[in-house]
C-alpha positions in Angstrom: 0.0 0.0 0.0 1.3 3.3 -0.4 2.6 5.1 2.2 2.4 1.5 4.4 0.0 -0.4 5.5 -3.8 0.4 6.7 -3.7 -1.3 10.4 -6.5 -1.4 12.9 -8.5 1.5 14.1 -6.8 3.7 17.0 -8.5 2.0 20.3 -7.3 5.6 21.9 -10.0 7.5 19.9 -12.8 4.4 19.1 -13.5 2.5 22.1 -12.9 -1.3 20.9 -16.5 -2.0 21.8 -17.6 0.3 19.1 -17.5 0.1 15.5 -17.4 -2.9 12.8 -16.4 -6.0 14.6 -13.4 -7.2 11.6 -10.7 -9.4 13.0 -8.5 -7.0 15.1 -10.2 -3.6 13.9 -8.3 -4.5 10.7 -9.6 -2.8 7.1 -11.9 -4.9 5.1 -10.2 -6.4 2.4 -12.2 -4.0 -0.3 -10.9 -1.3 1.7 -7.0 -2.1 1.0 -5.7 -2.3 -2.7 -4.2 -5.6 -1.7 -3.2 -7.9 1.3 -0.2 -9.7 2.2 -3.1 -11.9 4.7 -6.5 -12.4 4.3 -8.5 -13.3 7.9 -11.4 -15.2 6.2 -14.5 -17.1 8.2 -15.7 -19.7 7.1 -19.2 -20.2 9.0 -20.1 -24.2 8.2 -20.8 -26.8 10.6 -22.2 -29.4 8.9 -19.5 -32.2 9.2 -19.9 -32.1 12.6 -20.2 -36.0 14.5 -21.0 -34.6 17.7 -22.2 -30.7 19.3 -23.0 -28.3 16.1 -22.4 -24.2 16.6 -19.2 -24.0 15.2 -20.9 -21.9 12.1 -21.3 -19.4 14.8 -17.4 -19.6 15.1 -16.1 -16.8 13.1 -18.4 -14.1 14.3 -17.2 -14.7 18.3 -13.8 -15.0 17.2 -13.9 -11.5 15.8 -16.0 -9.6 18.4 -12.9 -11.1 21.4 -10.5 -10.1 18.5 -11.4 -6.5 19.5 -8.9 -6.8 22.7 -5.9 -7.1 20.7 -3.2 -4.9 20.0 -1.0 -4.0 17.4 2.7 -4.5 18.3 3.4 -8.3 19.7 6.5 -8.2 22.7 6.3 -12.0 22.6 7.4 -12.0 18.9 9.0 -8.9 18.8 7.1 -7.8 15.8 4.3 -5.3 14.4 2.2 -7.5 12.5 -0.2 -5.2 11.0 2.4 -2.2 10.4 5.3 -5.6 8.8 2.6 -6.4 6.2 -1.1 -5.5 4.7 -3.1 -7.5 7.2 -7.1 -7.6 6.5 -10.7 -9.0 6.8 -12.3 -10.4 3.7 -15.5 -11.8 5.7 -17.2 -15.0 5.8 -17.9 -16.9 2.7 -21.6 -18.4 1.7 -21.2 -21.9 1.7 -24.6 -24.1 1.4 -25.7 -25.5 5.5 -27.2 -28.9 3.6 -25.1 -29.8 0.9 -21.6 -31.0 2.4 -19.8 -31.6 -1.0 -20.9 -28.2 -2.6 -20.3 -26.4 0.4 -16.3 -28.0 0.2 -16.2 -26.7 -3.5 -17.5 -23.9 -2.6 -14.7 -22.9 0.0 -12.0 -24.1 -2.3 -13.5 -21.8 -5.1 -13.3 -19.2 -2.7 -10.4 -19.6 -1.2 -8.6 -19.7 -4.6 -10.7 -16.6 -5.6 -8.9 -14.4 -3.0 -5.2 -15.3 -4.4 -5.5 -12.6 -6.5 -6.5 -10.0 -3.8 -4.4 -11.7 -0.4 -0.9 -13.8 -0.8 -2.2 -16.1 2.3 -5.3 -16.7 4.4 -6.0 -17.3 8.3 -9.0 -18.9 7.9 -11.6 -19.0 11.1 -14.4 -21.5 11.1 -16.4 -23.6 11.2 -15.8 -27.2 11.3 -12.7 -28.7 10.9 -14.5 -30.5 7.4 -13.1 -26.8 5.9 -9.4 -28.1 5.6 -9.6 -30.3 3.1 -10.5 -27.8 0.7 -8.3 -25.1 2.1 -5.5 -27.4 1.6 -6.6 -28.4 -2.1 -6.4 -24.3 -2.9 -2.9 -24.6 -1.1 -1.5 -27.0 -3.1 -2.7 -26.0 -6.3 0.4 -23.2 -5.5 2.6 -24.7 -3.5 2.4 -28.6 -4.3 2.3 -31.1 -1.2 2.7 -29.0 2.4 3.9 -30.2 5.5 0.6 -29.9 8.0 1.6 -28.9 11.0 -2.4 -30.0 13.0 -3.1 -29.3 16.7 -6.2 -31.3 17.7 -7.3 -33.5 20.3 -8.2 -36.1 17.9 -6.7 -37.2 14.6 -8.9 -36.4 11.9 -7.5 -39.3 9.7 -10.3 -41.5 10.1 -12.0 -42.7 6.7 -16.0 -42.4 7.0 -19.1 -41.7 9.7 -21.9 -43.1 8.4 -21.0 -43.9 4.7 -19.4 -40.1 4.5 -16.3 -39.4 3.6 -15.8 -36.2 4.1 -16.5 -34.8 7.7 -14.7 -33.2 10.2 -13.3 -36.0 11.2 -11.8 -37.1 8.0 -9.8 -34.0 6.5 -6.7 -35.6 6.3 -7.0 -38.7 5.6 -8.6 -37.4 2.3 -5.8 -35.1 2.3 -3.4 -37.7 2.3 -5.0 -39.9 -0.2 -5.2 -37.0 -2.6 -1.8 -36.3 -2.3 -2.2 -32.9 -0.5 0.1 -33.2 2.1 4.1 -34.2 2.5 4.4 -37.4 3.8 7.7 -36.7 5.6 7.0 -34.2 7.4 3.3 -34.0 8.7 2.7 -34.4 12.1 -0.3 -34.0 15.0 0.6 -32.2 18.2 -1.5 -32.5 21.8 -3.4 -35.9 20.5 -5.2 -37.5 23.2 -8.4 -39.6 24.6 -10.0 -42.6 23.3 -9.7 -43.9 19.9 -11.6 -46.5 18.2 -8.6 -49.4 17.8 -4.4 -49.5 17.7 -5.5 -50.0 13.8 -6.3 -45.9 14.4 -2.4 -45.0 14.9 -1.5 -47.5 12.5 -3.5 -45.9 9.7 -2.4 -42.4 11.0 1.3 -43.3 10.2 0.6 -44.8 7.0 -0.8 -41.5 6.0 2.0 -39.7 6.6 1.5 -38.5 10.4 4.1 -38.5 13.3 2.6 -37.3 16.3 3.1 -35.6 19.5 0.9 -36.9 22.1 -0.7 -34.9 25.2 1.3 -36.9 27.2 4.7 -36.5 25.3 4.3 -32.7 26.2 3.2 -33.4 29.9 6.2 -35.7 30.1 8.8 -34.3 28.1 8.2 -30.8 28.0 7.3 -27.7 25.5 10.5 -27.4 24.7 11.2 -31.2 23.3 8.0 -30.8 21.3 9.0 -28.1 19.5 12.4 -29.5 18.7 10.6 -32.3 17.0 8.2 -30.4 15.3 10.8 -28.1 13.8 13.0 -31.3 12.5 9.7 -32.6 11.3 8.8 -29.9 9.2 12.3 -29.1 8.0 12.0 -26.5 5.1 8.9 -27.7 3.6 5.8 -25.0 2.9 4.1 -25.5 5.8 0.2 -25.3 6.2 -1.1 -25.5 10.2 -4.2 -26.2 11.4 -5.6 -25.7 14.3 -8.5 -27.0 16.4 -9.5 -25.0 19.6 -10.3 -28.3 21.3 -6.0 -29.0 21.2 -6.8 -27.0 24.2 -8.0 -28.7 27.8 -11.6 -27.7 28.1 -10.6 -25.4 31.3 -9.1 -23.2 28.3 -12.0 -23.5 25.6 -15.0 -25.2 26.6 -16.6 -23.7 23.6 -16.3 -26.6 21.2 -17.5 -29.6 19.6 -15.7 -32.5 21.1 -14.1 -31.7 24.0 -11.2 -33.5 25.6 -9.7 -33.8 29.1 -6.4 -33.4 29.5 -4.9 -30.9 27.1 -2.5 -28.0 26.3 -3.3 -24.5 27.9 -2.8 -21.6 25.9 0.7 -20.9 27.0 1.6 -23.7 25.6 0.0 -23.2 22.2 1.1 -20.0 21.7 4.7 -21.0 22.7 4.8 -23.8 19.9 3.6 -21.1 17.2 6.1 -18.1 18.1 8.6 -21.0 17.6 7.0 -21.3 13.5 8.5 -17.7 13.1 10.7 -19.2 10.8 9.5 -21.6 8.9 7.5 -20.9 5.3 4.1 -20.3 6.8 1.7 -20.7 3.6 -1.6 -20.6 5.3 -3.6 -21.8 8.8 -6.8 -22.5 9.8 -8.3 -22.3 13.6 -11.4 -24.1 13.6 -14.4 -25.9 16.0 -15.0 -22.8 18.2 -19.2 -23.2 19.1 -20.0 -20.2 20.9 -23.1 -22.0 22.6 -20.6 -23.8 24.8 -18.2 -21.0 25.6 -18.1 -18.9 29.0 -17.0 -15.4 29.5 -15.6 -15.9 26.3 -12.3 -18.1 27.4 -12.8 -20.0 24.1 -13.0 -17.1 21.2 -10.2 -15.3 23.2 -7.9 -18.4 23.2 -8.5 -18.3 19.4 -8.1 -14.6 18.6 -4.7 -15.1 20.4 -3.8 -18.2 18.5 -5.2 -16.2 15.3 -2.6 -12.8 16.3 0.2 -15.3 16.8 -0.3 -17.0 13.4 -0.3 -13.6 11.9 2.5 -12.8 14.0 4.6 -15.7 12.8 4.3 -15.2 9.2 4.7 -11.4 9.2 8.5 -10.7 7.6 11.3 -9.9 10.0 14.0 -7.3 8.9 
């Protein structure tokens, strides 16, 4: 933009609980010539196995978003004034129709290359990264993923369907989306169905960091592996609020005991800084199930960080 970029509006003259709730006060995206990132919601629930509201998602995310501010001590960055950050809304997907509704956000995801370089997408359902990762590699080829979730999301079908929120990357995988050597799931936990679960994971292309690997080994370990993981692949991450325990972000679908606080998420993203950050996702945040907000702020934060992480250092 000339003469810099257009950050968020001055909190010491508009109070933040006034004016048009965009991610982080930021410009709308038809109010910038161009972006460097695109925040984009994506408000579809309907791959959901469990508690629906995550459509709701995007909206809550933005209105906690309000809190945040524009220079980042953890990071040591400006991420609003280092590049052209904006909002570009929520795209109209169809509530009934799964399989349009996953064309649809690929359409529209590709459809803002032209106007943002990358996207930090809110939803919605986890169902949204398959196509997300389809527009992603139809630039950059197969990505590392880099996925934070409670669960693994590499199961095949629920019900005959084979695309749900549970499924993303397994369909991912199979499509070739993703780089099998360096993929990995961080703050896994809970139940699964069989061992043939984790066996089917690693086939795919998955190595994981457990719950318990971080409780046992320590934030610091994790990220050591993560970073060797990913190496110098493009690198997509994906995040589902419920990576976090439930005392962090009640407000989602299928909650988990026994997960990573916020600290500890934020932590494992400033550490990204310097990897080639091509896009991200947060996703599953239902509103319905949230309290004082603990859920959509956890996510604005994780949402700033991401931004954060990919802004350029001098």
């Amino acid at each position: 933009m000339p003469g810099g970029p257009v950050g968020p509006v001055d909190a010491s003259r508009v109070p933040r609980f006034a004016g048009i709730a965009t991610f982080a006060r930021l410009p709308r995206l038809e109010d910038v010539e161009r972006a460097d990132i695109a925040v984009l919601g994506v408000p579809f629930d309907s791959g959901v196995s469990y508690r629906p509201g995550a459509r709701f998602g995007p909206a809550h995310v933005r209105e906690a978003s309000r809190l945040l501010r524009p220079y980042n001590p953890a990071q040591g960055v400006s991420p609003f004034a280092a590049q052209q950050v904006a909002d570009a809304g929520d795209l109209a997907v169809n509530p009934f129709d799964i399989d349009e509704a996953v064309a649809d956000v690929e359409a529209g995801a590709r459809s803002l290359a032209d106007r943002a370089g990358r996207l930090v997408v809110i939803g919605g359902d986890h169902t949204i990264a398959l196509p997300l990762l389809r527009a992603v590699h139809a630039t950059h080829g197969p990505v590392a993923v880099l996925h934070f979730d409670a669960h693994l999301d590499t199961w095949d079908t629920y019900f005959g369907a084979p695309v749900t929120h549970g499924t993303p990357f397994r369909r991912a995988s199979e499509e070739g989306l993703i780089d099998l050597t360096a993929s990995m799931h961080v703050g896994t936990r809970g139940p699964l169905y069989g061992v043939e679960d984790l066996a089917d994971d690693e086939r795919l292309g998955f190595a994981i960091v457990t719950s318990e690997d971080l409780e046992e080994h320590g934030v610091a370990t994790a990220i050591e592996r993560i970073r060797t993981r990913i190496g110098d692949a493009p690198l997509y991450i994906s995040i589902d609020i419920d990576v976090l325990d439930p005392a962090h972000a009640p407000g989602t679908g299928t909650p988990e005991a026994g997960g990573l606080t916020s600290r500890e998420l934020l932590r494992i993203i400033r550490a990204l800084a310097d990897k080639r950050i091509v896009g991200a996702d947060v996703v599953e945040v239902a509103p319905a199930y949230d309290h004082a907000q603990l859920t959509a702020v956890a996510a604005s934060h994780v949402a700033y960080e991401l931004i954060s992480a990919m802004a350029p250092r001098d």
